[in-house]
BARO-878480 format. One record per residue (C-alpha): residue in three letters; x, y, z. Coordinates in steps of 0.5 Angstrom, whole numbers. Example, Ala and Ser with C-alpha at 12.3 -4.5 7.8 and 13.67 -1.06 7.14 Angstrom:
2
NODE:ALA:25:-9:16
NODE:SER:27:-2:14
# end
This chain:
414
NODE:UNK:16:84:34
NODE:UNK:12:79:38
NODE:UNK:8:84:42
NODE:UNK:6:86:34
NODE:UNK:5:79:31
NODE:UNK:1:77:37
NODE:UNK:-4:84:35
NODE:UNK:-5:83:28
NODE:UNK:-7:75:29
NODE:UNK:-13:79:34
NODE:UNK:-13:84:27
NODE:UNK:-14:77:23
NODE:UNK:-19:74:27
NODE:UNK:-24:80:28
NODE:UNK:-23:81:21
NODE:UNK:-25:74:19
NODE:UNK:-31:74:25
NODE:UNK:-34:80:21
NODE:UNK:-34:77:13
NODE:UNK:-35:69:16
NODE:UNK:-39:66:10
NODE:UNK:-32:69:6
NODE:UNK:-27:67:10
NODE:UNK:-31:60:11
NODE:UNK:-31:59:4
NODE:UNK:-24:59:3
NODE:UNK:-22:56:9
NODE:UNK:-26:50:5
NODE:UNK:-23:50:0
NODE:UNK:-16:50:3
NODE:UNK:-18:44:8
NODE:UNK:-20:40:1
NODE:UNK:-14:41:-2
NODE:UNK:-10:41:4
NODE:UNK:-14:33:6
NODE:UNK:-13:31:-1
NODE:UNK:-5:33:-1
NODE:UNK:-4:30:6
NODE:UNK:-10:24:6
NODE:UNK:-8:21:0
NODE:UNK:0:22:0
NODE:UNK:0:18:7
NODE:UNK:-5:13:5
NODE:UNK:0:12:-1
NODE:UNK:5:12:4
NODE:UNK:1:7:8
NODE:UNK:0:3:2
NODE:UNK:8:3:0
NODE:UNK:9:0:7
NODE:UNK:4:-6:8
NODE:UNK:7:-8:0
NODE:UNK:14:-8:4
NODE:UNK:13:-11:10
NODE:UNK:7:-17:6
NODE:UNK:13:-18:1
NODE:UNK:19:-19:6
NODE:UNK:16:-23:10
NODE:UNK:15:-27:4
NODE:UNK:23:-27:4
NODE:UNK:26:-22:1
NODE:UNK:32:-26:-1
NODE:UNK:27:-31:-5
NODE:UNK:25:-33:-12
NODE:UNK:20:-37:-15
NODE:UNK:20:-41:-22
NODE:UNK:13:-43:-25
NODE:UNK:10:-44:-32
NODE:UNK:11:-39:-37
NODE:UNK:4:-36:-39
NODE:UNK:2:-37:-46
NODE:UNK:3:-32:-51
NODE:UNK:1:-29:-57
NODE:UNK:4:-28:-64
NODE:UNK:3:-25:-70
NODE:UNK:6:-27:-76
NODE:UNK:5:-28:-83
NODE:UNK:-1:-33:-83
NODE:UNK:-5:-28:-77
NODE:UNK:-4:-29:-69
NODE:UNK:-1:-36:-66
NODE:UNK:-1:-37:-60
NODE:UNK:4:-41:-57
NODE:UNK:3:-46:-50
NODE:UNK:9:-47:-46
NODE:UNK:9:-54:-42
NODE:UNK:7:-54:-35
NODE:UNK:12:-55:-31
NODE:UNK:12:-63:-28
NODE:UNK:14:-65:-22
NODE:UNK:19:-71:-24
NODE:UNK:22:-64:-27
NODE:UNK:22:-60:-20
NODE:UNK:23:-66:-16
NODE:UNK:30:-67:-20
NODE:UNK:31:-59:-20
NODE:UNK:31:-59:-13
NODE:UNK:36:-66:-13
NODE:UNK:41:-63:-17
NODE:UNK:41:-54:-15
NODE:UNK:46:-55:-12
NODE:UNK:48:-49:-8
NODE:UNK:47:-46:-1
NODE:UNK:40:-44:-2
NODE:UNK:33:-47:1
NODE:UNK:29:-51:-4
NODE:UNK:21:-52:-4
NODE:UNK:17:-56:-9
NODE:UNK:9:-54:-10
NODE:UNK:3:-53:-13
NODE:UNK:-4:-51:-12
NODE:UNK:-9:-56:-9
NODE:UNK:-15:-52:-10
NODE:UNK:-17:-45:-11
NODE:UNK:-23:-46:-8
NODE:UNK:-23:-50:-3
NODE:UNK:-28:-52:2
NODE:UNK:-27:-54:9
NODE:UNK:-32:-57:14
NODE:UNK:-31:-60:22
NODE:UNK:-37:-61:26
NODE:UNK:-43:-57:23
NODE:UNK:-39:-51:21
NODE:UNK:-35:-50:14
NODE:UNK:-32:-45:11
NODE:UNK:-34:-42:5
NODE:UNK:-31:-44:-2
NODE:UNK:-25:-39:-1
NODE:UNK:-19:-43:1
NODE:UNK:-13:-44:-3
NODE:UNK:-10:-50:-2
NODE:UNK:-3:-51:-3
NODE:UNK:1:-59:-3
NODE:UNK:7:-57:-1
NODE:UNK:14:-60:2
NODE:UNK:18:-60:9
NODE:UNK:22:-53:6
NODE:UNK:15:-50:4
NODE:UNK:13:-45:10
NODE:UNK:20:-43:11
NODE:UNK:21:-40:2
NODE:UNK:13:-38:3
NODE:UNK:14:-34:8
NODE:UNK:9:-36:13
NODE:UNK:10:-38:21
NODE:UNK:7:-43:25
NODE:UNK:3:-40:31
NODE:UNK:1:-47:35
NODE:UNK:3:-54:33
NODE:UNK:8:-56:28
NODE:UNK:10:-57:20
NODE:UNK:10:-63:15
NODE:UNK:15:-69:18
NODE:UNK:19:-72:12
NODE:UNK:16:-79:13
NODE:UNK:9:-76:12
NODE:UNK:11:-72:5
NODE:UNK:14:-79:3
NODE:UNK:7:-82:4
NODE:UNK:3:-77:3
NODE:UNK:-1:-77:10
NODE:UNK:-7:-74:11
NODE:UNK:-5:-68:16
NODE:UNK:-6:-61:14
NODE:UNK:-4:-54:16
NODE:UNK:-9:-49:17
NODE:UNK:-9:-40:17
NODE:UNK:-11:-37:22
NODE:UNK:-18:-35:19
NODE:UNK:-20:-42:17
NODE:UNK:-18:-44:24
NODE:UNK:-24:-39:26
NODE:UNK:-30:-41:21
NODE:UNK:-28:-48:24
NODE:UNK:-27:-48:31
NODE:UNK:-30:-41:32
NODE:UNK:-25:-40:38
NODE:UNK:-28:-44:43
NODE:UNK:-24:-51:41
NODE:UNK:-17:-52:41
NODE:UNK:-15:-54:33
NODE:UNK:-9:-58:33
NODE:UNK:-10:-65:33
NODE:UNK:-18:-64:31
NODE:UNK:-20:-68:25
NODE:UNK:-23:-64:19
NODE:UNK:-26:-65:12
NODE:UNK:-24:-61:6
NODE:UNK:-28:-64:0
NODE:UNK:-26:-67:-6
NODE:UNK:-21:-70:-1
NODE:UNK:-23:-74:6
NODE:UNK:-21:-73:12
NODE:UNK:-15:-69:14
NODE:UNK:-10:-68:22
NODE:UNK:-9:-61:24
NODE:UNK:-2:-61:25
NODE:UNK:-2:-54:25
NODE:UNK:-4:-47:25
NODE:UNK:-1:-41:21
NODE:UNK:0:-34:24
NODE:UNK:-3:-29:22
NODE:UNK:-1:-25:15
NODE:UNK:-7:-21:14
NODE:UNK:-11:-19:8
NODE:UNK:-8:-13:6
NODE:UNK:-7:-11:-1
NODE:UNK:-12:-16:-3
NODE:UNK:-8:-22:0
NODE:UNK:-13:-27:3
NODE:UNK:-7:-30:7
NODE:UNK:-10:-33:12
NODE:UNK:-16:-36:8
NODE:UNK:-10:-42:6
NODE:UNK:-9:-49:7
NODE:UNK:-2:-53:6
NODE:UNK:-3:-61:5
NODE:UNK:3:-66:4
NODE:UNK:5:-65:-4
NODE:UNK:5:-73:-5
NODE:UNK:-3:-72:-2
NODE:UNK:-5:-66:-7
NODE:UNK:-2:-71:-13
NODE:UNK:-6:-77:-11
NODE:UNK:-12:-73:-9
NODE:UNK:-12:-66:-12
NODE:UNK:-8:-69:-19
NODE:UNK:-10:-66:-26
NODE:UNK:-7:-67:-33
NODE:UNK:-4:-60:-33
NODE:UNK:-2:-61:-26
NODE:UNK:3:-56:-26
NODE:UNK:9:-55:-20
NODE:UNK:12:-48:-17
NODE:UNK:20:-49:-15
NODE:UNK:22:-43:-10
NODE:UNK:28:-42:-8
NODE:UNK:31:-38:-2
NODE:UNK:38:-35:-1
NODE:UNK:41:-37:6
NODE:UNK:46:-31:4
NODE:UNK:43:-25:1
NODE:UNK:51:-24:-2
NODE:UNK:49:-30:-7
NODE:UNK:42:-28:-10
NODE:UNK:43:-25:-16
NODE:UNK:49:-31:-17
NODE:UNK:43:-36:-15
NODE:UNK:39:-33:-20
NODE:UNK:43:-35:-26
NODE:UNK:45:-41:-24
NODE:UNK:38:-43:-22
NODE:UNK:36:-41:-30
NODE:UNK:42:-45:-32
NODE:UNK:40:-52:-29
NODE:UNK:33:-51:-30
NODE:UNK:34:-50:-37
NODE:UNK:38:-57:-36
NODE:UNK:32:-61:-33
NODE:UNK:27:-58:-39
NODE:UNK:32:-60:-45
NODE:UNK:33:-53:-48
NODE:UNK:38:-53:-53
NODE:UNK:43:-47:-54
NODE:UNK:39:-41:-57
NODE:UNK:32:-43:-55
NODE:UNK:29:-38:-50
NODE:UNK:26:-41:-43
NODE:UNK:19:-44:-43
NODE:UNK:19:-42:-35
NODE:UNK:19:-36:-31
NODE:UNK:24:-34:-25
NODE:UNK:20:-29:-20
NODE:UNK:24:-25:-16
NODE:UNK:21:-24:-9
NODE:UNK:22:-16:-10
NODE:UNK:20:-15:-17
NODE:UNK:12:-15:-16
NODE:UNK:13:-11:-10
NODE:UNK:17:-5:-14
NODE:UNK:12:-5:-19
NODE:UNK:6:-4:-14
NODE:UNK:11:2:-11
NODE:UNK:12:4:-18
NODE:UNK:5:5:-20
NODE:UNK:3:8:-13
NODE:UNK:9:13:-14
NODE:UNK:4:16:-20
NODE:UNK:-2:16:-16
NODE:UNK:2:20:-10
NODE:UNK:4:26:-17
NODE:UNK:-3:25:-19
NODE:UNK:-6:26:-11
NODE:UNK:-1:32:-11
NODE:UNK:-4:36:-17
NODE:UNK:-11:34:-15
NODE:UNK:-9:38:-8
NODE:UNK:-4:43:-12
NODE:UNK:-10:45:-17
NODE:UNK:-15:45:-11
NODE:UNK:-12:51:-8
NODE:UNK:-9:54:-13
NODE:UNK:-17:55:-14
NODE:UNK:-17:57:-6
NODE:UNK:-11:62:-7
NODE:UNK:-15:66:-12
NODE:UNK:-20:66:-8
NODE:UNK:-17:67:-1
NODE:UNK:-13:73:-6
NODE:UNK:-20:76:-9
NODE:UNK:-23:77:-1
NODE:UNK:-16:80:1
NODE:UNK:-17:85:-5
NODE:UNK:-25:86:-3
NODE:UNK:-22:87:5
NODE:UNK:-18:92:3
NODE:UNK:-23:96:-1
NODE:UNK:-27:96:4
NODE:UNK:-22:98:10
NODE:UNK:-20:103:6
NODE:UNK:-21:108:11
NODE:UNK:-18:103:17
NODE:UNK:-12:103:14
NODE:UNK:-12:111:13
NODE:UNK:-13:112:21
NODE:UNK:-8:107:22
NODE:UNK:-3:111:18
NODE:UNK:-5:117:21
NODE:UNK:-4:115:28
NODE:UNK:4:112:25
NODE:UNK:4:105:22
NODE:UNK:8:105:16
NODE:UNK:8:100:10
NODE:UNK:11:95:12
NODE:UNK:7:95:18
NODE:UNK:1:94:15
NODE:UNK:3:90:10
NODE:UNK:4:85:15
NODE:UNK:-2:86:18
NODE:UNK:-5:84:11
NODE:UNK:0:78:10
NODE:UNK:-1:76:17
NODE:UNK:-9:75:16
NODE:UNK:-10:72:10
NODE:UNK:-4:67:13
NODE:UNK:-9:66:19
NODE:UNK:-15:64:14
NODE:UNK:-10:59:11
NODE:UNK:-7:56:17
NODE:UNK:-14:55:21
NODE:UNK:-17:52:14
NODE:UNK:-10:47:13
NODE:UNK:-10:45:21
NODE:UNK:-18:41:20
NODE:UNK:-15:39:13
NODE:UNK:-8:36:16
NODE:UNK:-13:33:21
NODE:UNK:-18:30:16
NODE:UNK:-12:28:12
NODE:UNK:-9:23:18
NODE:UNK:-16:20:19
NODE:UNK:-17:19:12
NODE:UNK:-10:16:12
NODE:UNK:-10:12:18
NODE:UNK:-17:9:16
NODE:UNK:-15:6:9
NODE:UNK:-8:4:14
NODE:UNK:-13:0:18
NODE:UNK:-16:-3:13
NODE:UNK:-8:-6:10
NODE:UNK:-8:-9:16
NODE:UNK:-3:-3:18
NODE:UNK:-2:1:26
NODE:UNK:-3:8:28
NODE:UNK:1:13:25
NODE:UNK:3:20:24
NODE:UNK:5:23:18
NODE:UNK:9:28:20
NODE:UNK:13:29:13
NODE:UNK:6:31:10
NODE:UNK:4:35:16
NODE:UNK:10:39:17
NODE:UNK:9:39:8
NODE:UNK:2:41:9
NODE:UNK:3:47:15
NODE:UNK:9:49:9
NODE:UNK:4:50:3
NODE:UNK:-1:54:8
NODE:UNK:4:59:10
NODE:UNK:6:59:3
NODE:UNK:-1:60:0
NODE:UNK:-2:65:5
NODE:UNK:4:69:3
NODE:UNK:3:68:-4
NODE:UNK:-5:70:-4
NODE:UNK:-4:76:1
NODE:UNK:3:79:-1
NODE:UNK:-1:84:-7
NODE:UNK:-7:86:-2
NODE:UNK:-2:87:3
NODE:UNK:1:91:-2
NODE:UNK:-4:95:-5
NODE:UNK:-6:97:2
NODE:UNK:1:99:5
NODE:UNK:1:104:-2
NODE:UNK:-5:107:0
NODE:UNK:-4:115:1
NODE:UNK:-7:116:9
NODE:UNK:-10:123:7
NODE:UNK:-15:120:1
NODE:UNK:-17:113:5
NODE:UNK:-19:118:11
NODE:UNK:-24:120:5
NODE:UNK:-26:115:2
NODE:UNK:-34:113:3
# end
């Protein structure tokens, strides 16, 4: 059986080798649909892993509440729209004193979106985000420090000139030939700042700039970054996953306490759940997989009518081959084999370049999110499974048509 196998494989490629320019054109067509298939389905697969890892890091068990969006209403008299209050920080301030609950608290706001930094002769661009925090914020934000320390409680009651600066800023400024901790900055519009410490690395994948920030003591953004609409996030971290949801509706509760709301009155804030972007953006990336899957399902379905037309026009012309086979005792299924095994050949040899183009294509928009090296094995052994597939189904009525062939009427075709 493998001795006939490995015989029709040398049958195929000799019969490849004499209609190259044929065979060449469909093994095209595979290999775009085949890269399409795998390259697109594993850099969404790339993408869903980046969202999770950047949103974990985040805190998996942490929530948020800010500012509602303004609204749009449409009534009797036209469109209304309805401002809600920013949230202030006497208001976060006292939400914090009173949620009283086995959870992590943070207060802040943003400074500056964007801010300029500048040391020496270097500056960086006007980019930085700019956030006053307190001592809980790196802890419910998800950053680490990579060197130095975080805001004491003595400096975020006096609002001290100390900053903590991301990994890209510590390079515009410092460039790598410096050491930045204890290196007195500039960040224009509020004087001169003491690096206290410098974040590690979360990458910009998925659009996040997170190494283009800066954290300042809260009170000092108040004091030198204070605006009239000044509005302040509370973010909360579940120190026990178990109490999240719990966490949630009690937090809800005290916060509409803290802002007055009357019974039947809907809330003027919004609570974020750390998971909820995250699974909206895997949502949105579970339709781009089934449009990147019919995009390669339509490209080689017009590659599985092709392959078939070259199998129907291979066994016109090797009418008279397949009368000598017969003569000489192969029988149907014989060449059928011969026939299916060739067009699965042609399949196989297109979908190999096209699994290989498909994880360059993958890796390439991985490193790009800040992702390592991997291999998608699941849409590699898919795309071998659709070659076969294709191949059987594009040469299973050449294949038959040419094992039903009468061995006395092919040995006289012309």
């Amino acid at each position: 059986m493998a001795l006939l196998v490995s015989e029709n494989i040398k049958i195929a490629v000799e019969s490849i080798k004499a209609n190259k320019l044929r065979a060449y054109i469909t093994m095209l067509i595979i290999f775009l649909g085949i890269t399409a298939l795998v390259g697109i389905s594993s850099a969404i697969d790339a993408m869903r892993g980046s969202i999770n890892s950047n949103f974990t890091s985040m805190g998996a068990n942490s929530f948020t509440i800010r500012n509602r969006e303004t609204t749009l209403r449409i009534g009797r008299r036209g469109k209304k729209s309805k401002k809600y209050e920013a949230i202030t920080y006497k208001e976060a301030l006292r939400f914090k004193n009173e949620f009283a609950f086995p959870v992590t608290t943070a207060v802040s706001t943003m400074a500056n979106f964007a801010a300029v930094m500048k040391y020496a002769s270097e500056k960086t661009n006007p980019n930085i985000q700019l956030f006053g925090g307190d001592e809980n914020y790196l802890a419910t934000s998800g950053y680490e420090l990579e060197k130095g320390r975080n805001f004491s409680p003595q400096e975020i009651t006096s609002g001290a000139h100390v900053v903590i600066i991301g990994k890209d800023v510590e390079f515009d400024l410092f460039k790598g030939k410096q050491r930045a901790l204890d290196k007195t900055i500039t960040i224009v519009g509020g004087g001169h700042y003491k690096v206290i410490g410098v974040l590690k690395s979360k990458g910009n994948s998925m659009g996040f700039g997170g190494d283009k920030v800066g954290i300042i003591p809260l009170t000092n953004a108040r004091q030198y970054f204070g605006k009239p609409d000044m509005s302040f996030t509370i973010s909360v971290l579940a120190d026990n996953p178990s109490i999240y949801n719990l966490a949630i509706n009690e937090a809800t509760g005290v916060f509409r306490k803290v802002r007055k709301l009357p019974l039947g009155l809907e809330d003027d804030f919004e609570i974020t759940r750390a998971d909820s972007l995250a699974n909206m953006l895997i949502d949105l990336t579970s339709k781009l997989s089934a449009a990147a899957m019919a995009i390669g399902i339509i490209t080689l379905l017009g590659a599985s009518i092709g392959l078939m037309n070259i199998m129907l026009v291979s066994v016109t012309e090797r009418t008279r081959e397949i009368g000598i086979r017969k003569a000489l005792g192969a029988t149907q299924q014989t060449i059928k084999a011969q026939f299916l095994i060739e067009s699965i050949v042609i399949c196989v040899m297109g979908g190999i370049f096209g699994i290989l183009m498909g994880i360059v294509a993958a890796n390439l928009i991985s490193f790009q999110l800040s992702s390592d090296f991997f291999m998608p094995w699941t849409w590699i052994i898919v795309g071998f499974v659709v070659c076969i597939v294709v191949g059987l189904v594009s040469g299973y009525i050449p294949a038959r048509r040419a094992s039903k062939l009468d061995p006395i009427e092919s040995l006289r075709f012309e």
